[in-house]
C-alpha positions in Angstrom: 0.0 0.0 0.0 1.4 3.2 -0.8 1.3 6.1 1.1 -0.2 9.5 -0.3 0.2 12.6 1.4 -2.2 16.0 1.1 -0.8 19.1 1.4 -2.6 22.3 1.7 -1.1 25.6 0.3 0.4 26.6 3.3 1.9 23.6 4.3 3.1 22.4 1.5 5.0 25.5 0.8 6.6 24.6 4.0 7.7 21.3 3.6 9.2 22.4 0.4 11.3 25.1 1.4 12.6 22.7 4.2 13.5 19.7 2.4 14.5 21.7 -0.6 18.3 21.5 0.0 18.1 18.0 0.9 16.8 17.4 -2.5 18.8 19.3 -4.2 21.8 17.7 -3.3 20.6 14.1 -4.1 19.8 15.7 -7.3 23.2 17.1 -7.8 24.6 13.4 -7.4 23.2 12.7 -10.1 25.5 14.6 -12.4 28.9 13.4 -11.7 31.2 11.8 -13.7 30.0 8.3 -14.9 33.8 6.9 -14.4 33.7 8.1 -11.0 30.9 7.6 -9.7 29.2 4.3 -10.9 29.1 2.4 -7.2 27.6 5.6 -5.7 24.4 5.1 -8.3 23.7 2.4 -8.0 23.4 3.7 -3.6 21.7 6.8 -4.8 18.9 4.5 -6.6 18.4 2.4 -3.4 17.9 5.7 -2.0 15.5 7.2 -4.4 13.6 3.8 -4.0 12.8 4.4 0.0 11.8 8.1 -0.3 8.1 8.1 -1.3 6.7 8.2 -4.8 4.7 11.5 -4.1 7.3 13.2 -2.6 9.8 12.8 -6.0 7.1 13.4 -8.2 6.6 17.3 -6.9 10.4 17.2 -6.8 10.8 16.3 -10.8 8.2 19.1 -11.4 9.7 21.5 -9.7 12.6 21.1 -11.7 10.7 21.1 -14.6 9.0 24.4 -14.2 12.8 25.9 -13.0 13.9 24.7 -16.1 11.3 25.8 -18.5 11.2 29.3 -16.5 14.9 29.5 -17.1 14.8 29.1 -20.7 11.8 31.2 -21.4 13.9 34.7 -19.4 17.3 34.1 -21.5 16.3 32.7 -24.5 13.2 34.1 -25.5 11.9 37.3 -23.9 10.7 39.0 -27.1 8.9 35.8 -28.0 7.4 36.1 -24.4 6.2 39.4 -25.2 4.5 38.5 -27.9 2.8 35.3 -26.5 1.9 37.5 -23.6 -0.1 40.1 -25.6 -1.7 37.0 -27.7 -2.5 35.4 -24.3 -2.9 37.9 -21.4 -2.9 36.4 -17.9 -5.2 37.9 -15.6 -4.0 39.8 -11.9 -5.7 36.9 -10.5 -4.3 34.1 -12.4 -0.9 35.5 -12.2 -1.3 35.1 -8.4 -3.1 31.6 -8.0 0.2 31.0 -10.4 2.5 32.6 -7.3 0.5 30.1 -4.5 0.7 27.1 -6.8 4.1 27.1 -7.2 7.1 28.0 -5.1 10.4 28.7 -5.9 9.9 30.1 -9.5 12.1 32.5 -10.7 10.4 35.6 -11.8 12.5 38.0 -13.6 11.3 41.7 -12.6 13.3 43.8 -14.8 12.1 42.5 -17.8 8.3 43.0 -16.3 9.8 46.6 -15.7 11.1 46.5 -19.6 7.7 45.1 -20.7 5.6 48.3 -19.0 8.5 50.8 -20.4 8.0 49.2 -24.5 3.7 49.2 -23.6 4.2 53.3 -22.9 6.4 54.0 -25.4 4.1 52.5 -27.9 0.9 54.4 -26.7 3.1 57.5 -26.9 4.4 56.9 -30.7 0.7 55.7 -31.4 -0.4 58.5 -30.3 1.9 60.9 -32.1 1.6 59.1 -35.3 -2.1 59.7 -35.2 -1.8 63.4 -34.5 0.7 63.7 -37.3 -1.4 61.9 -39.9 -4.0 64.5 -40.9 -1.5 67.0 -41.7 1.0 65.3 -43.5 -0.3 65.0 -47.5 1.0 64.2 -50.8 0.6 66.8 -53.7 1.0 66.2 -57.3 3.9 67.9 -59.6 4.0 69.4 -63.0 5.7 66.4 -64.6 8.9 67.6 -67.5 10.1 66.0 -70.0 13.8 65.3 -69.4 14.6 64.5 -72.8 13.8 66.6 -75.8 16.1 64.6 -79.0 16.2 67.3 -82.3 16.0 65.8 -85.3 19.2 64.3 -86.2 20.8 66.0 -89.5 22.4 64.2 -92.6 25.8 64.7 -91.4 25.5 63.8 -87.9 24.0 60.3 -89.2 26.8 59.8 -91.7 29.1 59.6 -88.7 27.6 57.7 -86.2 26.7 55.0 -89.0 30.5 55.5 -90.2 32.3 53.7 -87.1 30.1 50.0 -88.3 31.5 50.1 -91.7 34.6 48.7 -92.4 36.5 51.7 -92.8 38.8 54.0 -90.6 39.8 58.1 -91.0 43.0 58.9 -91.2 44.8 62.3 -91.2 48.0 62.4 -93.7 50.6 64.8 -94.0 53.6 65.5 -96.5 57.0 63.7 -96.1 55.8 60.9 -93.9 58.8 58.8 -94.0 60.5 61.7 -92.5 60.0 60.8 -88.7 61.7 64.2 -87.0 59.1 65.6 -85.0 60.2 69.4 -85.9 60.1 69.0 -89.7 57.1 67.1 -90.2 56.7 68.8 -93.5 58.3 71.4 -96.3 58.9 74.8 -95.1 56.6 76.8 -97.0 57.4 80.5 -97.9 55.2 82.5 -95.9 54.4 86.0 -97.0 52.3 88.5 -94.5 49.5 90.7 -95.7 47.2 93.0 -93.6 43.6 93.6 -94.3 40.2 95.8 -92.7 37.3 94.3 -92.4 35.0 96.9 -92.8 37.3 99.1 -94.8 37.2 102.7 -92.8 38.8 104.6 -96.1 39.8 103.4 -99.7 43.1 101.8 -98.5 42.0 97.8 -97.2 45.0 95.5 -97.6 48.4 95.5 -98.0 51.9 94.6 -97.4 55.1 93.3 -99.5 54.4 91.9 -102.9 57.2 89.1 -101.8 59.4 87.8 -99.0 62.4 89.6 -100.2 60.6 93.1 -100.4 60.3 94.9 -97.1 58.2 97.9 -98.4 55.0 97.9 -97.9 52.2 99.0 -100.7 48.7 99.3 -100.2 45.5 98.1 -102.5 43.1 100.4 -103.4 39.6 98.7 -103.4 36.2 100.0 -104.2 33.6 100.1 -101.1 30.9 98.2 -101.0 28.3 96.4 -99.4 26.9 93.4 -101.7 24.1 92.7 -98.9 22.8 96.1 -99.2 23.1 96.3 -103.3 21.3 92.9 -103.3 18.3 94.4 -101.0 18.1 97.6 -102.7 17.9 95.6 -106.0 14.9 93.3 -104.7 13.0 96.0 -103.4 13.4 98.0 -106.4 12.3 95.8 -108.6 9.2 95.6 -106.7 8.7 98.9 -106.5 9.1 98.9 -110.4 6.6 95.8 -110.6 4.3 97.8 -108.9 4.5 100.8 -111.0 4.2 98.7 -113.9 1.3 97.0 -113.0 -0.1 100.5 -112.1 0.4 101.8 -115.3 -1.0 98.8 -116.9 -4.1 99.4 -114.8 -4.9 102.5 -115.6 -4.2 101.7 -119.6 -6.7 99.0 -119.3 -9.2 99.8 -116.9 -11.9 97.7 -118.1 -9.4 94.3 -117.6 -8.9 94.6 -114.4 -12.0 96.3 -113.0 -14.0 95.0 -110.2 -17.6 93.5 -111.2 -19.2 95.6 -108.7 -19.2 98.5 -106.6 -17.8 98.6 -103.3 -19.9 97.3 -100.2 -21.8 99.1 -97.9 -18.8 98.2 -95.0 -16.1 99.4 -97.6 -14.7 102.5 -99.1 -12.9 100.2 -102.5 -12.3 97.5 -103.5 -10.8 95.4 -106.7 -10.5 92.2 -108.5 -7.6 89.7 -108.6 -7.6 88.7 -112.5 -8.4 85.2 -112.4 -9.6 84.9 -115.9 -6.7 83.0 -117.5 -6.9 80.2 -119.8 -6.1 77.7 -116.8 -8.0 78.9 -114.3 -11.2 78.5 -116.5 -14.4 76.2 -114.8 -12.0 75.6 -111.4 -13.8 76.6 -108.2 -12.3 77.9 -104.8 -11.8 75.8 -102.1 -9.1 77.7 -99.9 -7.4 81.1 -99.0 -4.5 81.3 -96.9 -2.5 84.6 -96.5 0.8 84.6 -95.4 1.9 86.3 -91.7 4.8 87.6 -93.2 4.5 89.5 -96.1 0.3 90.5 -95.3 0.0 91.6 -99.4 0.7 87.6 -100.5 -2.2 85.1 -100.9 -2.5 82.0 -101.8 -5.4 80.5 -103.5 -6.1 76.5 -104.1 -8.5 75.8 -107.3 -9.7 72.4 -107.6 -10.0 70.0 -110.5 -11.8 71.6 -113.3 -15.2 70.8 -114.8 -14.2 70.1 -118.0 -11.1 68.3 -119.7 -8.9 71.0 -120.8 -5.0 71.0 -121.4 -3.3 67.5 -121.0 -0.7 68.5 -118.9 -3.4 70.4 -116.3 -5.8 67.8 -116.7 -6.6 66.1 -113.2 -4.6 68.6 -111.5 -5.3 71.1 -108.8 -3.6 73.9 -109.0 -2.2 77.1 -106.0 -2.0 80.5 -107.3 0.2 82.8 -105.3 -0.7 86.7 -105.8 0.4 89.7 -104.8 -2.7 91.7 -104.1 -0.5 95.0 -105.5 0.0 93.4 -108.9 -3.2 91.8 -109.6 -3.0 91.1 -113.2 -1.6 87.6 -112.9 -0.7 85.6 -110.2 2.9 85.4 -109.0 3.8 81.2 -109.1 1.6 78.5 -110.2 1.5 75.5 -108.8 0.2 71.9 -109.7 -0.6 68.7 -107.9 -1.6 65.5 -109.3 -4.3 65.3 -106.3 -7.6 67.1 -104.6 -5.4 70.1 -102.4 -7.6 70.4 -98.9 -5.3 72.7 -97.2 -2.2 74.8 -97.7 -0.2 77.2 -95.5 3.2 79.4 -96.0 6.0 78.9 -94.1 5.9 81.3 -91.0 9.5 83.2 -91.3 9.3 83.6 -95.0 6.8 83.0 -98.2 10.1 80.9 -100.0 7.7 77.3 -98.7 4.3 76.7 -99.8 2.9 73.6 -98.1 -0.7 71.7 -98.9 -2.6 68.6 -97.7 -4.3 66.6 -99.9 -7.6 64.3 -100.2 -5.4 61.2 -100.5 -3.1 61.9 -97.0 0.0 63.6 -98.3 2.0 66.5 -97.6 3.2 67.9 -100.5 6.3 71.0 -100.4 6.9 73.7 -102.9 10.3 75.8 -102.7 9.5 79.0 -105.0 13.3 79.5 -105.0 13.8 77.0 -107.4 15.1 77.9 -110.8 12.4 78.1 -113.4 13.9 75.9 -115.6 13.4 72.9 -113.5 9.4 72.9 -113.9 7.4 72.6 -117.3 6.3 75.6 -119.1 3.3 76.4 -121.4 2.2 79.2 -124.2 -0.8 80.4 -123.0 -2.3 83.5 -124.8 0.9 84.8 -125.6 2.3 84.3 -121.8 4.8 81.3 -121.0 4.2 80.5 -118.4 5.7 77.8 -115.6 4.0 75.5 -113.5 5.8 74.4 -110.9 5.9 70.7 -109.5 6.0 69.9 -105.7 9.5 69.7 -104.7 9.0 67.2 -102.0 6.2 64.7 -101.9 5.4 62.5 -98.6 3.8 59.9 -100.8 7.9 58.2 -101.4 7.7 57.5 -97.6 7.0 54.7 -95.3 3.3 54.3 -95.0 4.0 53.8 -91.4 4.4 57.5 -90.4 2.4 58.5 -93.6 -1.5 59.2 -93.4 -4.2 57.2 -95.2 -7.1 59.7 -94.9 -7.7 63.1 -96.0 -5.4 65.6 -94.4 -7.7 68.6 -93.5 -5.1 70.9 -92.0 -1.3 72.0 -92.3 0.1 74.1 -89.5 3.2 75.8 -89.0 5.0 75.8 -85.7 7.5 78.3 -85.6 10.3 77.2 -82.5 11.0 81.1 -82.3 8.7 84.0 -82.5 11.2 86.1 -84.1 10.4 86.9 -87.9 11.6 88.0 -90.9 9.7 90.3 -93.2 12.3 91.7 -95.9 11.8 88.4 -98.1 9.9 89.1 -101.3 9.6 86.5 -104.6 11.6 88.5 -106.8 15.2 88.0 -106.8 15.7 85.2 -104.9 17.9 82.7 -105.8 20.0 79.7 -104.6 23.2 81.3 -104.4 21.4 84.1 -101.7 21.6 82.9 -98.2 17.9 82.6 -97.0 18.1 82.8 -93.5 15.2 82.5 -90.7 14.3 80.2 -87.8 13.8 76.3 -87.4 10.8 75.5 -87.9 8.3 72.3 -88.4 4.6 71.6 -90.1 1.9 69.6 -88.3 -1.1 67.9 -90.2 -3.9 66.4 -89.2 -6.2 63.9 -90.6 -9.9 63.3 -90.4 -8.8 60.0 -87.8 -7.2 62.3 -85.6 -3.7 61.8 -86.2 -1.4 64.6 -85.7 2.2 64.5 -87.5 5.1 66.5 -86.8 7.5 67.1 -90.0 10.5 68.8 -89.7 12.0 71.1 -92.6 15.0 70.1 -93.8 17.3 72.3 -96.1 19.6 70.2 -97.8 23.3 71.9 -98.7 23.7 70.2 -101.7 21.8 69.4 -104.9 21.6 65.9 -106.8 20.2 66.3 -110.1 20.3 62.8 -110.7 17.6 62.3 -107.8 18.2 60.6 -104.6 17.9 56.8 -104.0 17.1 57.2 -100.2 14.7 60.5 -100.7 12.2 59.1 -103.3 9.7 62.0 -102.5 12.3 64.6 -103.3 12.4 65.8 -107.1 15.6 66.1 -108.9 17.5 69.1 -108.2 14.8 69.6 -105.3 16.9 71.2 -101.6 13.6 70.8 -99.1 12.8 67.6 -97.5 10.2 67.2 -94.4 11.7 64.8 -92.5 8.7 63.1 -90.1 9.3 63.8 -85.8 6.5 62.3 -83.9 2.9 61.1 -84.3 0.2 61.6 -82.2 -3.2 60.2 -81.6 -5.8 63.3 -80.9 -8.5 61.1 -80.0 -6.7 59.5 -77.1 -4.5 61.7 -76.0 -7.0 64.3 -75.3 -10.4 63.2 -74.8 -11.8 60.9 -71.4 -12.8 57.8 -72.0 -16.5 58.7 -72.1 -16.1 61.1 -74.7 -13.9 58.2 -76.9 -17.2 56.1 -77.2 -18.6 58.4 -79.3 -16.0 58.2 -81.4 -15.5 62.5 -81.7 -13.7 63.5 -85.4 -11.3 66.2 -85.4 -11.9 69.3 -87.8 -9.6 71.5 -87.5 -6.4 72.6 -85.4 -4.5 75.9 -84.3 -1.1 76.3 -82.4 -1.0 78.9 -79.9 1.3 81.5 -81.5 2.7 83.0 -78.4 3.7 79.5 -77.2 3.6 77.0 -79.9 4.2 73.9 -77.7 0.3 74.6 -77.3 -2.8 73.6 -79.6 -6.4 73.3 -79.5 -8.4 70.5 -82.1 -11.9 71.8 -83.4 -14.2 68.7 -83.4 -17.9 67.1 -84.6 -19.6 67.5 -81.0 -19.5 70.8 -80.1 -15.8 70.4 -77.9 -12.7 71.7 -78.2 -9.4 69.8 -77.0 -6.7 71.4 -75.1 -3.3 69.5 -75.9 0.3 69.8 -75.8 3.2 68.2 -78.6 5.6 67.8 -75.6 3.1 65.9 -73.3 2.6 68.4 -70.2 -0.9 68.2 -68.2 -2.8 70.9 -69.4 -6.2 72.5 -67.7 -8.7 72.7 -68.8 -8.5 70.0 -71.0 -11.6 70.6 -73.0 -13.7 73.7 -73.6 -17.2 73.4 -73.6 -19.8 76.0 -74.8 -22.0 77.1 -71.8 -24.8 74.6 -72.7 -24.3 71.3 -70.7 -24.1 68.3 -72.6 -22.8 67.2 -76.1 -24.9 67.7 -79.1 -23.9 67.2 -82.8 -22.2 70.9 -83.6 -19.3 70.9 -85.7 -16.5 73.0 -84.9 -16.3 75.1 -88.3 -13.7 78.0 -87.5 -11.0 79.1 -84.6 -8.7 81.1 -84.8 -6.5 83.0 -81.9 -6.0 86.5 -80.7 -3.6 88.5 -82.9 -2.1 90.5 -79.7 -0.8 88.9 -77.3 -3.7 87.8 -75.0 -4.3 83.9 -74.7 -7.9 84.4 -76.2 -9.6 82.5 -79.3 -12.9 82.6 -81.5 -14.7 79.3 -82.0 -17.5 79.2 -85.2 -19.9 76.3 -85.2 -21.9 74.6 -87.6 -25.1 75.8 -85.8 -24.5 79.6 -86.1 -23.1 80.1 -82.5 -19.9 82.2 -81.7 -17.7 81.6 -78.8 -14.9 83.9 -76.8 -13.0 81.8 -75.0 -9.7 82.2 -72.9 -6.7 79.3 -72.0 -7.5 79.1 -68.2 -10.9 78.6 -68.6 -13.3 75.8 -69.4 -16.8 77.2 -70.4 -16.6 81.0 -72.8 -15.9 84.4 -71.4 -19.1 85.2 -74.2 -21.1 83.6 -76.3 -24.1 84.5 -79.7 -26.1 82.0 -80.4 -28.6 83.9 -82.7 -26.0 86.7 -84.0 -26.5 84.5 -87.7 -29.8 82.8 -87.8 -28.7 79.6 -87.6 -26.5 79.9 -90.5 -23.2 77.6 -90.3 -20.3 79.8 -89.8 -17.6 78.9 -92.5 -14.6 81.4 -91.9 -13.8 83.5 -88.6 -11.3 85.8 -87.8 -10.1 88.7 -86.1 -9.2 92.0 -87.2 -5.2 92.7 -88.1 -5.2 96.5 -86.9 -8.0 96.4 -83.9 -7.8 94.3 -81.0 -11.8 94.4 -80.1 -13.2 93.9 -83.6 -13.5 90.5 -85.7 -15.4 89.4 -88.8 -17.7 86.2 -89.4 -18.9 84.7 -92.4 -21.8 82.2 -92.7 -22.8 79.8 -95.2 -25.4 82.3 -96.9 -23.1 84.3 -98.0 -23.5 87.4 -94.9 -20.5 89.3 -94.0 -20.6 89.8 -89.9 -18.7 92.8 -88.1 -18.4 92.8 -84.7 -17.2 95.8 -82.3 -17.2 94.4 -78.9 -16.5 98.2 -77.8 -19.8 99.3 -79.7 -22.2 96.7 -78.7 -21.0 93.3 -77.0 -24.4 91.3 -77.7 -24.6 91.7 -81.5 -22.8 92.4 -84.5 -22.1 96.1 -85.3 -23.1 95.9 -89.1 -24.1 93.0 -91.5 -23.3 92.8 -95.3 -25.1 90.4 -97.6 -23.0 89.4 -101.4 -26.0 89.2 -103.3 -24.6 87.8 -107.0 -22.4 85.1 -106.5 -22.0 82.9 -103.1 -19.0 83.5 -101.4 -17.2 80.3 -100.3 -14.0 81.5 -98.5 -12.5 84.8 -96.8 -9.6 85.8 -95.2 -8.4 89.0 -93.5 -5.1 91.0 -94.4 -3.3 94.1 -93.5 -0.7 96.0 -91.9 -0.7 95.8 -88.4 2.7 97.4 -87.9 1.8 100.9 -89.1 -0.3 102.9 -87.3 -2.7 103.9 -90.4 -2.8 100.4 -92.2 -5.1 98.8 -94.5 -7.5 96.2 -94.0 -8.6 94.3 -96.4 -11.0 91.2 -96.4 -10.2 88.7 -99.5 -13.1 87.0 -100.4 -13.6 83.8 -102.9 -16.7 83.0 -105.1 -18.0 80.0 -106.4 -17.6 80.9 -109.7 -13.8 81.4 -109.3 -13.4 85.0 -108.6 -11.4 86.8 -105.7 -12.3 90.3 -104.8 -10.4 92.7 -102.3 -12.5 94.8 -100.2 -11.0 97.2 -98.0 -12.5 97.7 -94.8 -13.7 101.7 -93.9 -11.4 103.8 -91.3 -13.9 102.9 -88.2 -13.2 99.3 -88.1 -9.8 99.7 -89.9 -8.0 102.4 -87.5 -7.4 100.9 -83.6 -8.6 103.6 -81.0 -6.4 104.6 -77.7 -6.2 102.3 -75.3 -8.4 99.6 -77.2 -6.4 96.8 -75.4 -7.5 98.4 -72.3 -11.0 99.0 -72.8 -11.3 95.4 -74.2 -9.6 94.1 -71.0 -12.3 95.4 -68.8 -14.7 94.0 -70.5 -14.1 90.7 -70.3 -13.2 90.8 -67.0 -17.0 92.4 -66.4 -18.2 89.0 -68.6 -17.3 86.8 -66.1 
């Protein structure tokens, strides 16, 4: 029978603590050396035989729970930390834990450590939720960190030059001769002096040979071949002009306008358009160039009738001079339907057009006559000129395959040039003006960028690389990026209704800007270099899209980011960069009329002109009356198809002259009276204040 013992928790705590040692030391027998202690054992097991079974038992758990406590202080504590917030013990368990068991090690400083890490916690906790609400991310203009110009011919001759199997080497005289100090033959040298510019008659000199010490001088005329050459090319427009003058007024019936002046005009006159080649061709297009404000250009589609074999099928660009209207300046020809055309914007040497089946074609008017075929008309050879530089001998891959409906210049400079006229100019004159490039757009809303290219040299045998290029031809477009209208600038709600883009304008004060006219009533805000713009559309002031077609924009001529929109449904808008919905807007100011050309006055900030599909000639003074147009002029004989605006801004008493083209295939000049013509004092000012009133 064995014996069991009960202890209660105070005596059993006792009996513990005084038999502890006793214990201990049997226990401590046990871990000596096995050599030296293998009798004693074999004793110490008899004696762990005669102590009860009870008694050993609570000894072995002691040990156990030293053991355990031992290992969970030094070898664990953050894991203890951890289990102890997964697993909290309760004030009361911790001390039914204390009664139970006697003699366990419990390590207070790391209790103390415990409380320390728990208040540090709270306090960061707490910190980090104060600092939250005031700490916040913004958003930053985004620049582009590359911008890679178009690399030239030369530049890509010698990068490509290091892959071919070839090397440069630089080769001097007398090579075998490996002295460093007489490398090569002395040479004779001979010193002369020379003033560049000459301050008298005397601009050079010195000895006539190394032997002769005197010195002589060489008299030389003065003279300045720059100035002669621009004295010569404006005299011989002056001259032009006089001729044409006098030719005029010798044959006044020729020349004479078909009808009196308008009611908004004091004169007017008629380009001559009645030559053999122009005969049955109808107007599609006026563009008049920002340079030289007297030079138009005029695109005349296929004609009615077969005529001459080699202008059969061909559209043809007249370029006048409104101050010699008897013929026009250059003709030129293309094989296709011409939708657009522009000039270049430093100088009228470029003409470039846009055609029905998506290419870009070039004309340089510097070229020598003799390149392009000539005809006997009427008495009068005369030359049509060829496009120098066709994008249809391109990869199809940058080329478009829809209709182009504009061509755009974007000038990388605002500075211009306004002393290059057509007459005179030549290859051997040095052209100069800024870089610029040509955009055209598409009726799929794909934007190209072409660079203009000047080549130094001329291959009249044609190029085998440039197949667009003529023979002979200098001017090359050379393609820089592509862009996708559609999804570059419209939200993805506006995309589903699949929006087609009309028409496009670069802002002139910063090109890197452009606004797309479209079929819904929107205009897109966009940039070619990829900036975040805002607003990124601009929206008339009725919500919701409708099925208006953008017809006509064009921007303010001075200075202010401001632009006109025409629609399809009659309405005008005035609308500024910054803002999304128009500073003004007329809705009735036509009838309901389409509005087919708009655009502001050359010589008067607050004043701009309209013209609807019925042929009605609007004026608007925003100083005069803000809510409707100032005066209204009806062409009653023929319809008018096109207009465009030119004058002379830069004098203070300029002309202004609307250009207007008529089905039939007539172009008349009307010049605008004083009132609308000559700016006021302070017009800027005034307009200023008025818009700012609008909004």
């Amino acid at each position: 029978m064995k014996d069991t013992h009960i202890y209660n928790s105070d005596t059993g705590l006792n009996d513990i603590s005084a038999n502890y040692e006793d214990d201990f030391e049997d226990y401590e027998d046990d871990f000596e050396d096995d050599e030296d202690k293998s009798g004693e054992e074999r004793d110490a097991e008899e004696n762990l035989r005669e102590i009860p079974f009870s008694r050993t038992s609570e000894i072995e758990e002691i040990q156990r729970a030293i053991s355990a406590e031992n290992d969970r202080i030094f070898n664990s504590p953050l894991k203890k930390l951890e289990d102890e917030k997964k697993e909290p013990i309760m004030e009361n368990q911790s001390e039914t834990v204390r009664n139970s068991f006697c003699g366990i090690f419990m390590d207070f400083q790391m209790a103390n450590q415990r409380q320390s890490s728990r208040s540090m916690a709270s306090k960061q906790k707490k910190r980090s939720s104060e600092l939250l609400p005031l700490i916040d991310l913004d958003f930053s203009v985004s620049f582009s960190l590359l911008d890679l110009p178009p690399v030239n011919e030369y530049d890509m001759y010698i990068r490509n030059f290091g892959k071919m199997n070839t090397k440069q080497a630089y080769v001097q005289c007398n090579e075998d001769n490996l002295d460093r100090d007489i490398q090569t033959e002395e040479v004779e040298t001979l010193e002369k002096w020379t003033q560049h510019p000459g301050e008298s008659s005397l601009v050079s000199g010195g000895p006539r040979n190394s032997q002769d010490m005197s010195v002589t001088g060489v008299l030389t005329p003065k003279s300045d071949s720059q100035r002669l050459a621009n004295f010569l090319r404006s005299a011989c427009q002056v001259i032009a002009v006089l001729l044409e003058e006098d030719q005029v007024a010798t044959q006044p019936r020729k020349l004479r306008s078909r009808q009196t002046s308008l009611s908004i005009s004091d004169s007017c006159f008629q380009l001559n358009t009645n030559q053999p080649f122009l005969h049955d061709r109808k107007i599609s297009c006026l563009y008049v160039s920002q340079v030289r404000r007297q030079t138009l250009l005029s695109v005349h589609g296929l004609p009615e009738k077969a005529g001459v074999d080699l202008l059969n099928r061909k559209s043809l660009i007249c370029v006048w001079n409104i101050w010699q209207p008897s013929s026009p300046q250059k003709v030129l020809i293309c094989d296709s339907e011409v939708m657009c055309c522009c000039f270049s914007p430093s100088k009228i040497t470029l003409v470039f057009a846009g055609t029905i089946d998506g290419s870009l074609l070039v004309w340089d008017l510097r070229e020598d006559s003799r390149m392009h075929p000539h005809m006997m008309m009427s008495g009068t050879d005369w030359t049509f000129r060829v496009p120098t530089f066709s994008t249809d001998g391109i990869l199809n891959s940058v080329n478009h395959t829809s209709p182009v409906l504009a061509v755009e210049p974007v000038s990388t400079s605002l500075d211009t040039d306004h002393s290059y006229g057509l007459s005179g100019l030549s290859y051997q004159e040095e052209v100069s003006g800024p870089p610029f490039q040509i955009a055209s757009m598409d009726e799929n809303g794909i934007l190209n960028m072409w660079v203009v290219v000047e080549l130094q040299k001329v291959d009249l045998a044609g190029s085998q690389t440039d197949l667009g290029l003529v023979p002979g031809g200098k001017v090359k477009l050379v393609h820089s990026s592509t862009m996708e209208l559609n999804s570059s600038l419209f939200p993805k709600d506006i995309r589903q209704r699949m929006p087609q883009t009309l028409t496009i304008k670069f802002l002139s004060s910063n090109p890197n800007h452009f606004i797309v006219g479209t079929n819904i009533g929107l205009v897109g805000h966009g940039t070619r270099h990829g900036l975040k713009v805002v607003p990124k559309l601009f929206r008339p002031q009725e919500s919701g899209l409708r099925s208006i077609s953008i017809t006509a924009i064009d921007f303010f001529p001075f200075g202010k980011p401001l632009f006109l929109v025409g629609c399809s449904d009659g309405s005008i808008r005035l609308h500024q960069m910054t803002s999304e919905y128009p500073v003004m807007q007329w809705n009735d100011s036509t009838n309901g009329q389409p509005i087919i050309a708009l655009q502001w006055a050359l010589t008067r900030p607050a004043v701009f002109f309209a013209l609807d599909a019925s042929s009605n000639i609007y004026i608007w003074d925003l100083l005069e009356n803000d809510l409707l147009p100032v005066a209204k002029e009806t062409i009653p004989s023929e319809k008018v198809v096109a207009m465009a605006l030119l004058g002379e801004p830069e004098k203070a008493n300029g002309l202004l002259g609307i250009v207007l083209a008529k089905e039939p295939g007539q172009i008349d000049i009307q010049f605008v009276k004083k009132k609308w013509a000559s700016p006021q004092p302070k017009e800027s000012d005034k307009l200023h204040s008025i818009l700012l009133q609008s909004f």
